[in-house]
ZADREN-232186 format. One line per 3 residues: number of its first residue (from 1); for each residue y, x, z of N, C-alpha, C, O. Coordinates in pm, whole numbers, plus 50000, padded with zeros to 5 digits. Each point is the difference from the previous one (the first is absolute). Last residue first. Example, Ala and Ser with C-alpha at 12.3 -4.5 7.8 and 13.67 -1.06 7.14 Angstrom:
<rs>
2 = 49775,51285,50708,50119,50082,50006,50109,49923,50073,50111,50051,50017 | 49317,49978,49976,50119,49911,50000,50120,50090,50000,49998,50104,50066
</rs>
This chain:
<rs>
279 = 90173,18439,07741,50112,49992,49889,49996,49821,49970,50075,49950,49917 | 49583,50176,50314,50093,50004,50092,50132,49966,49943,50081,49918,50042 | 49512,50131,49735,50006,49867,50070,50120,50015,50088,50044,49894,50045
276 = 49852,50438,49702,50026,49889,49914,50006,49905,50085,50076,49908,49970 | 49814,50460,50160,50077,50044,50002,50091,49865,49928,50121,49981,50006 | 49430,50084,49962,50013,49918,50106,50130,50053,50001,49929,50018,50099
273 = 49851,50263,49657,50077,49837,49937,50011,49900,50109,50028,49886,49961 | 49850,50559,50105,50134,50007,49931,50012,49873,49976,50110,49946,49995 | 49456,50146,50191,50103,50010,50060,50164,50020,49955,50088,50015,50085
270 = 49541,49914,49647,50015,49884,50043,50087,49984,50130,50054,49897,50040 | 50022,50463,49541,49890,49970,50129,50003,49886,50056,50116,49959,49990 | 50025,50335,49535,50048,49914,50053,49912,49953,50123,49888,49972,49956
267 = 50222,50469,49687,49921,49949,50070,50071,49876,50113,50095,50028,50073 | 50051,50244,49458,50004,49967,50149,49821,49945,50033,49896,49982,49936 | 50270,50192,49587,50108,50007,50117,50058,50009,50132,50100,50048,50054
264 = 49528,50024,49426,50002,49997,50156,50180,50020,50086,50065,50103,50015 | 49829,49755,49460,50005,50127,50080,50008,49936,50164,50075,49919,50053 | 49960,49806,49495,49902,50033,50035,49960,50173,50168,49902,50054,50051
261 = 50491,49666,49714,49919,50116,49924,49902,50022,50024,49953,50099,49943 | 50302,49621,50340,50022,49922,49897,49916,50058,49874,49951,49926,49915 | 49904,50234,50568,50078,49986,49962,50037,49918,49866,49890,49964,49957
258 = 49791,50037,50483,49987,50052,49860,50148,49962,49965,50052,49902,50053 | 49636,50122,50457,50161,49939,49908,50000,50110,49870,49990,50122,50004 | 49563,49716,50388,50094,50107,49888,50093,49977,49946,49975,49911,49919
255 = 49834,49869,50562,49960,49983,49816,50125,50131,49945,50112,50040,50032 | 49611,49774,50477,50093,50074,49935,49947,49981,49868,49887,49980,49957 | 49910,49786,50349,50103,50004,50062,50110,50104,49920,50118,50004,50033
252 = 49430,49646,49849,50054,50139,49979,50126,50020,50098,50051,49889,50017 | 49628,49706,49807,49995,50071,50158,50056,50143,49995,49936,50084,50064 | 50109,49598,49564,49913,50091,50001,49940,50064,50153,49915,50086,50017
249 = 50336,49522,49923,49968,50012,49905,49820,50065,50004,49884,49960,50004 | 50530,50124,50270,49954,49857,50065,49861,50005,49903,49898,50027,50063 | 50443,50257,49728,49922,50039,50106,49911,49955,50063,49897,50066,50008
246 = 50381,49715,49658,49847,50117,49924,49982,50050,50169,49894,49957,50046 | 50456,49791,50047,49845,49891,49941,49915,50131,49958,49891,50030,50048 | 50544,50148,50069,49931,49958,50123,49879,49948,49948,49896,50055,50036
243 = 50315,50021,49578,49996,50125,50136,49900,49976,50055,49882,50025,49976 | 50373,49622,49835,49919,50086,49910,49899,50092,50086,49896,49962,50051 | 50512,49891,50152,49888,49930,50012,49890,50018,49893,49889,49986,50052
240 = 50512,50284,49919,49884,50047,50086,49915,49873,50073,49916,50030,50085 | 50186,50119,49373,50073,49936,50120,49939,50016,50178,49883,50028,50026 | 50116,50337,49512,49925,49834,50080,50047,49967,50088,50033,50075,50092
237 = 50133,50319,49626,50066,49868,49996,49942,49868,50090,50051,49892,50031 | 49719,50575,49911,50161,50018,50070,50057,49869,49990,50056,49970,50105 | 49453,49972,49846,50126,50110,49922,50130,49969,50090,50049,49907,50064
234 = 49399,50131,50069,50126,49907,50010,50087,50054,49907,49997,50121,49977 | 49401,49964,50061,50156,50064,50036,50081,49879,49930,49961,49922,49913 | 49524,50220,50253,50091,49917,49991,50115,50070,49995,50037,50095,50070
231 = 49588,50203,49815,50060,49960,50116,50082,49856,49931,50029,49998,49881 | 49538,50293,49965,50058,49878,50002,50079,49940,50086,49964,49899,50061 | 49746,50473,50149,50087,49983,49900,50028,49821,49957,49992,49903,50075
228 = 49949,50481,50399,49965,49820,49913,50106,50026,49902,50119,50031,50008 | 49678,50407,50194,50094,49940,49996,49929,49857,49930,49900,49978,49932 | 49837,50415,50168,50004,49886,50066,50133,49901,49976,49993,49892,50058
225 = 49877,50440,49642,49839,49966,50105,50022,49919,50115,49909,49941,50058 | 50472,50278,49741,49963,49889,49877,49871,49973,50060,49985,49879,49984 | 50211,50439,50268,50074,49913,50006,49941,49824,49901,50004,49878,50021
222 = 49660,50507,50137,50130,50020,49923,50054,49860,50023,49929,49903,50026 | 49629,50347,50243,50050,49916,49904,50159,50019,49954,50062,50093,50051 | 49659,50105,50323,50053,50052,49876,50017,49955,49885,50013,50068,49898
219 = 50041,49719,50634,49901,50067,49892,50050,50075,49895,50122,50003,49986 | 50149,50081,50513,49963,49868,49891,49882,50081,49862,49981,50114,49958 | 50209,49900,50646,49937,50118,49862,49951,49875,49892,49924,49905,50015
216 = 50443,50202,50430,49940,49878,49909,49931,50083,49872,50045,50082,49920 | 50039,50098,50638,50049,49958,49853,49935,49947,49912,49877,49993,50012 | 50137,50283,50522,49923,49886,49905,50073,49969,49901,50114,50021,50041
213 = 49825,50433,50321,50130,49873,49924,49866,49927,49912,49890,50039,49960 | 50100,50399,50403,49930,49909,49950,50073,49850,49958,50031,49910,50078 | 49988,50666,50096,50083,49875,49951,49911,49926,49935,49931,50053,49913
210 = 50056,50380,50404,49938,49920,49917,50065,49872,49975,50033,49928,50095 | 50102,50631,50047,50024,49795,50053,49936,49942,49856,50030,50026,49883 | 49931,50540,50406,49996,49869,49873,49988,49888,50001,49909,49942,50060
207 = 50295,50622,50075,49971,49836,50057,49969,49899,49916,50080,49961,49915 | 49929,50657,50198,50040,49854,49890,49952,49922,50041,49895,50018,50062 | 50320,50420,50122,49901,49910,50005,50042,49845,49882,50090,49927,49958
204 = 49939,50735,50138,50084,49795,49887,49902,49921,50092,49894,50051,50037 | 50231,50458,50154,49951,49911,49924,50044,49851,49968,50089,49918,50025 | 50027,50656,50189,50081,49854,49947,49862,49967,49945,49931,50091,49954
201 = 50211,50302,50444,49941,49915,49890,50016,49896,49937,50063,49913,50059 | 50148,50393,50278,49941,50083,49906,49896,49959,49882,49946,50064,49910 | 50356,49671,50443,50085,50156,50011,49949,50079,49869,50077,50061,49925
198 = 49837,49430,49926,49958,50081,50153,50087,50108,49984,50062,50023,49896 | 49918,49497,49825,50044,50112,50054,50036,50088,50060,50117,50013,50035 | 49668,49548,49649,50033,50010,50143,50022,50143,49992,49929,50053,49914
195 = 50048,49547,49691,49998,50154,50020,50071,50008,50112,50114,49956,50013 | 49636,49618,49703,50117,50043,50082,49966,50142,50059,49885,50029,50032 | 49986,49610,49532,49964,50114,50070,50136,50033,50089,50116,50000,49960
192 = 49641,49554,49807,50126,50045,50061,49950,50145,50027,49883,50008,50037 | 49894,49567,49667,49996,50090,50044,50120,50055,50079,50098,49932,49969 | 49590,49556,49809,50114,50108,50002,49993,50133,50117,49925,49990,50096
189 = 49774,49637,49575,50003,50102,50108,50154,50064,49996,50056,50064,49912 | 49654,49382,49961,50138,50124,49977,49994,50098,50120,49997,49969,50120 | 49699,49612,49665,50040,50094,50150,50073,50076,49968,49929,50069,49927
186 = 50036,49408,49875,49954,50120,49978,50047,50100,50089,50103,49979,50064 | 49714,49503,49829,50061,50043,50103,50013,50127,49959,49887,50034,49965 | 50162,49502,49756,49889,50107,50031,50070,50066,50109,50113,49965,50032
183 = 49861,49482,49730,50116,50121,50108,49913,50063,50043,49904,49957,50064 | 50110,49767,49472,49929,50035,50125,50076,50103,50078,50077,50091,49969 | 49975,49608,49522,50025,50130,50096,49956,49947,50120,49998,49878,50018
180 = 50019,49792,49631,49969,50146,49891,50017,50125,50119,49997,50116,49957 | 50160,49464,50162,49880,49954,49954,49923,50154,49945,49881,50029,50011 | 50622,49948,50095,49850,49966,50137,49847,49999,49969,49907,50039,50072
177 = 50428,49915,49597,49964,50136,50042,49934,50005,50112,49892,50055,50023 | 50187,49537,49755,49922,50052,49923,49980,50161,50055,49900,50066,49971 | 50419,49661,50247,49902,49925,50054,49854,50110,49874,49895,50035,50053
174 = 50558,50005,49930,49957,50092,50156,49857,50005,49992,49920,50091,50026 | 50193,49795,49471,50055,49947,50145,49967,50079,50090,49918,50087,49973 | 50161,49932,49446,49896,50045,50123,50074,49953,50127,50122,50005,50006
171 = 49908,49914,49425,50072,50003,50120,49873,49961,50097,49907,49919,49997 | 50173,50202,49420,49955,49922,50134,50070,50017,50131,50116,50042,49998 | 50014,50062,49471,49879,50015,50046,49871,49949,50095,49881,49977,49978
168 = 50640,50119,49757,49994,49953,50141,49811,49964,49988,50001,49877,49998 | 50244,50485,49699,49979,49829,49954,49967,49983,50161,49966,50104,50057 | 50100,50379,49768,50100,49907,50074,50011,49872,50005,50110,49947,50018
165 = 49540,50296,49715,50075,50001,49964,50200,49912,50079,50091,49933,49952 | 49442,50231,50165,50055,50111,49957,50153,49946,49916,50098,50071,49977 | 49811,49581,50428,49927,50082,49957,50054,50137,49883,50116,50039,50012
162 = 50005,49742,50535,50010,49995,49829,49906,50056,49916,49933,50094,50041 | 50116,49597,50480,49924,50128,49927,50068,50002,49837,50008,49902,49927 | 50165,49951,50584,50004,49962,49899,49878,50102,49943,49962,50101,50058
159 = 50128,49778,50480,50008,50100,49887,49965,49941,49848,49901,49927,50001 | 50191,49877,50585,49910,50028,49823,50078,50077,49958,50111,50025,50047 | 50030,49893,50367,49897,49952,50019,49899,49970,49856,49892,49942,49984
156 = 50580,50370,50203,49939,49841,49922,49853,50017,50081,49964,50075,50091 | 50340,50295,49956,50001,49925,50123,49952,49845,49943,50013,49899,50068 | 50087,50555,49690,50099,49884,49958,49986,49915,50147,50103,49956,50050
153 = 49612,50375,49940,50130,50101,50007,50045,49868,49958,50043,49975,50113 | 49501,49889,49876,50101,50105,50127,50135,50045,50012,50055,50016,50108 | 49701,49919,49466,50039,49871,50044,50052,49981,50181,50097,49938,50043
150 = 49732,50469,49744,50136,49955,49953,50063,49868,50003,50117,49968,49980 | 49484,50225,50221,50138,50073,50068,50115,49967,49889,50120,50025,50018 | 49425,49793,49816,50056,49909,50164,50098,50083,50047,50077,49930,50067
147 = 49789,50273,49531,50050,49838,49968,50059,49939,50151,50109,49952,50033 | 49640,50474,49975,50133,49971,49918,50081,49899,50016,50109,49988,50056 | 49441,50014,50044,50071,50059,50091,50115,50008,49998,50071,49961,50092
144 = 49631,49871,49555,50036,49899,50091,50106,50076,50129,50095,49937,50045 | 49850,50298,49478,49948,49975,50094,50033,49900,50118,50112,50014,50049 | 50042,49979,49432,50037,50011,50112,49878,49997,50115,49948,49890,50021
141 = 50119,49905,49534,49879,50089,49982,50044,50135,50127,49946,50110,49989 | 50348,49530,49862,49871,49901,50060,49870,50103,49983,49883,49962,49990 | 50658,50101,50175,49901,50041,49860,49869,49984,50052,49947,50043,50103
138 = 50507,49743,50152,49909,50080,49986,49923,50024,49866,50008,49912,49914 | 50421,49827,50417,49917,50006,49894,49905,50172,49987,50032,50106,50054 | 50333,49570,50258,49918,50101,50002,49917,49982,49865,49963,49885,49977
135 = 50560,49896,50118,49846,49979,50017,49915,50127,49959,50044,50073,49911 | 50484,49684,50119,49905,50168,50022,49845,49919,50035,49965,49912,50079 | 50324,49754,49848,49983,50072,49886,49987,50141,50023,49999,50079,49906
132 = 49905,49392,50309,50064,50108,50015,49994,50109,49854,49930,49972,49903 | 50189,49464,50117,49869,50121,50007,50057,50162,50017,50102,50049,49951 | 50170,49476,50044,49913,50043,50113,49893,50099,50021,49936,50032,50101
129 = 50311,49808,49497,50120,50042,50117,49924,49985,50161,50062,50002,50107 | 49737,49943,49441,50069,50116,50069,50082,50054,50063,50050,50111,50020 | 49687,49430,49837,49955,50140,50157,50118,50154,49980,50030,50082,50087
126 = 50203,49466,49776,49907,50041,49966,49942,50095,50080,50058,50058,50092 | 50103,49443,50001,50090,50171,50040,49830,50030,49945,49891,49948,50024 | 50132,49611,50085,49973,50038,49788,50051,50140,50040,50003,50062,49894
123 = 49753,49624,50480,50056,50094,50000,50019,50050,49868,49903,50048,49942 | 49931,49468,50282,50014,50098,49871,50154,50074,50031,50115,49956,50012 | 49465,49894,50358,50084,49965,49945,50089,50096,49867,49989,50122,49988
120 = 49534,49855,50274,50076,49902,49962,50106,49985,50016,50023,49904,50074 | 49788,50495,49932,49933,49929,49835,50027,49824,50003,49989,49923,49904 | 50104,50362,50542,50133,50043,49842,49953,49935,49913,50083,49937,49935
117 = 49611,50007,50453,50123,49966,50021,50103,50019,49891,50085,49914,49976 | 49473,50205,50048,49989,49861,50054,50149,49960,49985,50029,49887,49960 | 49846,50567,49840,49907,49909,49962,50007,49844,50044,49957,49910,49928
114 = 50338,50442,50252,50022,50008,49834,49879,49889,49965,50046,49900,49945 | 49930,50193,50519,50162,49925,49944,50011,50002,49886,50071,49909,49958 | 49518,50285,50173,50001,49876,50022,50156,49907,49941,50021,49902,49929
111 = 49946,50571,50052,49929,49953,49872,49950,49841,50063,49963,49924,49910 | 50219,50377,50361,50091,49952,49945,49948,49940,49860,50074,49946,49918 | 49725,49953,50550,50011,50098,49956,50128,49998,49856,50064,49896,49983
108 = 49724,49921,50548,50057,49989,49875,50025,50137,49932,50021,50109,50053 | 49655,49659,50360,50074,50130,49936,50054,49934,49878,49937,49914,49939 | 49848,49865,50550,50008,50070,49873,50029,50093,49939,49981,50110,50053
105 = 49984,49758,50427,49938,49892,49949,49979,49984,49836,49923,49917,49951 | 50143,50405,50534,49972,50001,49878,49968,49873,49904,49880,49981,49979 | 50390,50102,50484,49892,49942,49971,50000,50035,49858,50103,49969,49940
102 = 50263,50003,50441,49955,50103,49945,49870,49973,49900,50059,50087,49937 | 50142,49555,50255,49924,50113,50069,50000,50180,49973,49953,50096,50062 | 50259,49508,49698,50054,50043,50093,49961,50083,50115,50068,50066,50078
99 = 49692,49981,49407,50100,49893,50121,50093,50005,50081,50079,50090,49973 | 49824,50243,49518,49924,49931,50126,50100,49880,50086,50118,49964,49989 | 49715,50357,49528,50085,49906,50062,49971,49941,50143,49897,49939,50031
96 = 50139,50523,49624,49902,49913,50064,50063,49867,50073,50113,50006,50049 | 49988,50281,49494,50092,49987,50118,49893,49901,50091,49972,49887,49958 | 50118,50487,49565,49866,49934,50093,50062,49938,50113,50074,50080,50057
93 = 50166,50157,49650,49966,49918,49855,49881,49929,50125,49935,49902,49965 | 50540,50447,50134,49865,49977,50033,49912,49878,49895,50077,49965,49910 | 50371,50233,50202,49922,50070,49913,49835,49981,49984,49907,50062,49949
90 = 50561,49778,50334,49847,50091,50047,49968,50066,49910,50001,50121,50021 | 50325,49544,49847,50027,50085,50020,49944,50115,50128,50072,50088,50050 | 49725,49574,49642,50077,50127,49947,50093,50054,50068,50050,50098,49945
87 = 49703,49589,50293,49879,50101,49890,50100,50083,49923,49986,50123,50003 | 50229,49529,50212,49966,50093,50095,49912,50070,49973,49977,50086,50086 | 50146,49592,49651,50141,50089,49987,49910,50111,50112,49995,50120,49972
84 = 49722,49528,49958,50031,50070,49841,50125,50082,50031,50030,50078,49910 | 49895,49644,50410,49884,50065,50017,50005,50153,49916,49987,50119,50026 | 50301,49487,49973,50038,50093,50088,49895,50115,49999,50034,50117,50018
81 = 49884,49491,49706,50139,50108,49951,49989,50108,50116,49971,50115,49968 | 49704,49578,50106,49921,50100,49932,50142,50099,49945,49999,50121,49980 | 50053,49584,50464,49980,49948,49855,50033,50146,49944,50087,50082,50032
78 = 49659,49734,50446,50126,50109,49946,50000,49967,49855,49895,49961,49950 | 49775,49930,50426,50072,49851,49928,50173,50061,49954,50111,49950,50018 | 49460,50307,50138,49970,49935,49878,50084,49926,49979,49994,49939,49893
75 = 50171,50519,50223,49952,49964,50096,49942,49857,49870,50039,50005,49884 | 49929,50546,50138,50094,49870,49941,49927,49897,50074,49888,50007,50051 | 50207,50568,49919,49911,49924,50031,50073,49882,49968,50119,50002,49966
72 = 49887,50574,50030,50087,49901,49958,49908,49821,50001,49898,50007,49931 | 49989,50484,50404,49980,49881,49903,50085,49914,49946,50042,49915,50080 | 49876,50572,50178,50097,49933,49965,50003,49890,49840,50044,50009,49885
69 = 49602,50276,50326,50010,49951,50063,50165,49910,49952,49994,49878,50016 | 49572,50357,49722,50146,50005,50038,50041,49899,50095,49958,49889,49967 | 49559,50438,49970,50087,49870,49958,50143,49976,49985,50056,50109,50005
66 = 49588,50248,50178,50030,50027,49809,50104,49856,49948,50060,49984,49894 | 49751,50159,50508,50104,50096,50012,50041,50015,49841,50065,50076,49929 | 49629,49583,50290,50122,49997,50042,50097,50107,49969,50117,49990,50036
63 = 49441,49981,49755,50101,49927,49952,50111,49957,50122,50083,49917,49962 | 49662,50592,49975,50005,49854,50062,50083,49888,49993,50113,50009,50049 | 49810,50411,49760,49915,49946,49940,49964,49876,50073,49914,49914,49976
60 = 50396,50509,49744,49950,49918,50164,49915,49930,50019,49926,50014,49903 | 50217,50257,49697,49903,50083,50156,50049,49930,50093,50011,50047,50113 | 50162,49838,49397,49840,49992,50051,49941,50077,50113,49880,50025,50014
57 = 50566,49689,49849,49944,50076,50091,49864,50045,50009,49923,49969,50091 | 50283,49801,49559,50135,50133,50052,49947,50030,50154,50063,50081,50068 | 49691,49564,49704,50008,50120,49874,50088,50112,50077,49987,50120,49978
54 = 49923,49483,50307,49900,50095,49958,50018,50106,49918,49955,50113,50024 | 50418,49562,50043,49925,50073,50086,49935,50102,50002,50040,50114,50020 | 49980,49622,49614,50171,50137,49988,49911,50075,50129,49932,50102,49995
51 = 49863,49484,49970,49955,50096,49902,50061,50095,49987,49941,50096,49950 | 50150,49619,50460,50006,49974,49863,49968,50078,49958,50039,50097,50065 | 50012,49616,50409,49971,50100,49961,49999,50013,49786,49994,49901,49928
48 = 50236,49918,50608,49973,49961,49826,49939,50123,49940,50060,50107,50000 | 50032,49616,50541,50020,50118,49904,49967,49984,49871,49960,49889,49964 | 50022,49811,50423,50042,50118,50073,50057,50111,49925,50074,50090,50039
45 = 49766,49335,50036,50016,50111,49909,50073,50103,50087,50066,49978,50102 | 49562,49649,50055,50134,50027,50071,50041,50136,49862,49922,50094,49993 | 49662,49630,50105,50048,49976,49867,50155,50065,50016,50079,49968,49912
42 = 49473,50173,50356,50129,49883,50046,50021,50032,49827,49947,50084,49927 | 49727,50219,50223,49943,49869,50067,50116,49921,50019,50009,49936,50105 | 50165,50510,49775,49888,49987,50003,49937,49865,50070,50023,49998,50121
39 = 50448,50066,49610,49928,50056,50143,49883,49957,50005,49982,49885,49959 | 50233,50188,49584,49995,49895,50083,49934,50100,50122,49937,50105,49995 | 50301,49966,49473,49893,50069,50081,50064,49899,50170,50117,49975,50029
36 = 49864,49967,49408,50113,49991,50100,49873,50055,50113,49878,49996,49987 | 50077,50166,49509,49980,49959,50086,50106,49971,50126,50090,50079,50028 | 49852,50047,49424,50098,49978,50128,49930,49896,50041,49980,49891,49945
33 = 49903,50219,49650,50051,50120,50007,50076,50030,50143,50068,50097,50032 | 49421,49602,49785,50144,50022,50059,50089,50141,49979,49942,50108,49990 | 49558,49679,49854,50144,50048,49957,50114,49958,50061,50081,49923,49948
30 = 49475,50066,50221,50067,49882,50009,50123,50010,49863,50075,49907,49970 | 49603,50466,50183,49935,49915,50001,50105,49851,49974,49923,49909,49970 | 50247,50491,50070,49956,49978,49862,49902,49916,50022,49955,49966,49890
27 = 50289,50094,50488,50127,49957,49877,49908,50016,49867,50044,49950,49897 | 49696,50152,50499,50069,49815,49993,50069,49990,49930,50020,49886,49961 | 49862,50532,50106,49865,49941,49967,50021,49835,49943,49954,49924,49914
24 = 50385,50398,50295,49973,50025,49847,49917,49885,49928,50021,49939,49896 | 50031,50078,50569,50132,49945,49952,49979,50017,49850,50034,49910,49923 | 49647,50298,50356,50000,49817,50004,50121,49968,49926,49988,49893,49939
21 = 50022,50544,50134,49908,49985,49882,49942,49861,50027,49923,49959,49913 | 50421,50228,50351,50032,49976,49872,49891,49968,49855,50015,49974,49881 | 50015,49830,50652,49972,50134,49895,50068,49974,49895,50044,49893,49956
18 = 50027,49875,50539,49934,50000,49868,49997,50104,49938,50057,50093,50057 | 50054,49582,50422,50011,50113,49929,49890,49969,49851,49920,49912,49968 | 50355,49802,50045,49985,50117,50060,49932,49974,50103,50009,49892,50058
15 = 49945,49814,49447,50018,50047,50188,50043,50125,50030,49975,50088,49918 | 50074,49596,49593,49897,50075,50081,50068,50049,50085,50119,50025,49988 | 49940,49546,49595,50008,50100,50090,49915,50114,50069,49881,50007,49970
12 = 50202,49555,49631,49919,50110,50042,50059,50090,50123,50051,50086,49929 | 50098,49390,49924,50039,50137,50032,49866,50074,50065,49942,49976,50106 | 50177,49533,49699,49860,50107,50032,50043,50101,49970,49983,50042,49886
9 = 50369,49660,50023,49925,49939,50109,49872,50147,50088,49987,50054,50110 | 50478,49965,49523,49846,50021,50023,49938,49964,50096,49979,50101,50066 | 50510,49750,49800,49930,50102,49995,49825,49983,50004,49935,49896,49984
6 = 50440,49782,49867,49936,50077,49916,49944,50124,50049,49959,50081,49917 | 50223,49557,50365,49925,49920,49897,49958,50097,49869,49924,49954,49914 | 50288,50166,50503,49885,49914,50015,49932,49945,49861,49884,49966,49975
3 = 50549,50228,50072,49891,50085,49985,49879,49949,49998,49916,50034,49916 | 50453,49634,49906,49982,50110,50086,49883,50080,50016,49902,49972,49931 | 50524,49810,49718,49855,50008,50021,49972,50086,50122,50057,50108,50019
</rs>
């Protein structure tokens, strides 16, 4: 199968130059988590921008100094296997696609290959041999601040929620913390005293540097105030065309892996199961 035929035709994009607060404006106006970023007045690609972006830089603020310039990219008459090996081994789940021009003409994604491409054909390998099993979890009565530096420190893109009684609960996205925080600016005073010294006198002089940093200030809601409950979940045994369909299904790109006991095991992604098409 080739790209052409399961990426995205109507690729959202945006220009340099740019902001970061056009770039924000357009990923919650459209829900995007990834923008391909284009030269201004040409369809010519140049860069990628993504919600990580923004989150790990909040004191820049120009989308050339916030993009990435080293683009993993595809071309349309490439077949979706190769595509699927070159996402895992990037790491990447967004891949814009272009011409011989250089030319923006789509995007694939990896929840396209799991939804257009794996659900037709039967994969019986169960998910657990594709779901990961460190996964971030949290207490669903957890300040949101919390929650996002611990889903931070693993490097995911969700967080699990439990409740009092360690029962799996819900699950929160980049996409639900973005939503719940704003980028504040705050002034920081710092101080130095330096001591000069004469034949018969000594004084201090002190010096003061104003520091001005931006950071992510979230509501005071709790994990359970915004987490999605009623999560879908897979058991360790579902097959992974199984899988793939509830995703396609549900429009979900990640599902919960339950164990034979009922106990949380994994987490399975639509970027892990394309791993299937290659195998």
């Amino acid at each position: 199968m080739l790209v052409k035929r399961v990426m995205s035709k109507n690729v959202v994009s945006v220009s340099v130059p740019g902001s970061r607060e056009k770039v924000l404006d357009l990923m919650r106006k459209e829900s995007k988590a990834v923008l391909p970023v284009v030269k201004d007045d040409t369809k010519i690609l140049v860069g990628i921008i993504t919600r990580s972006d923004l989150i790990n830089n909040p004191d820049e603020e120009q989308l050339a100094m916030l993009m990435s310039r080293n683009i993993v990219t595809a071309s349309p008459d490439e077949d979706v296997k190769d595509v699927a090996a070159r996402m895992i081994e990037h790491n990447v789940r967004r891949v814009p696609v272009v011409n011989k021009n250089g030319e923006l003409v789509g995007i694939i994604t990896s929840f396209d290959l799991v939804s257009q491409a794996l659900t037709k054909i039967e994969v019986n390998d169960p998910v657990e041999e594709y779901m990961i099993t460190t996964v971030p979890t949290t207490w669903d009565k957890s300040p949101l601040n919390v929650a996002f530096e611990s889903m931070k420190q693993f490097g995911l893109k969700s967080i699990l929620a439990i409740d009092d009684n360690a029962q799996l609960s819900g699950i929160l996205t980049e996409t639900d913390f973005i939503a719940e925080s704003e980028i504040i600016s705050e002034r920081s005073e710092h101080s130095s005293t330096v001591g000069t010294e004469g034949d018969k006198w000594s004084w201090d002089s002190t010096s003061v540097l104003y520091i001005e940093k931006n950071h992510l200030k979230f509501t005071d809601k709790v994990v359970g105030d915004v987490a999605v409950g009623n999560v879908e979940v897979a058991n360790s045994k579902t097959k992974v065309s199984d899988c793939a369909k509830k995703m396609k299904t549900l429009h979900i790109e990640q599902i919960p892996v339950i164990g034979i006991e009922g106990d949380l095991v994994g987490l399975v992604r639509a970027s892990d199961l394309i791993r299937a098409l290659i195998d």
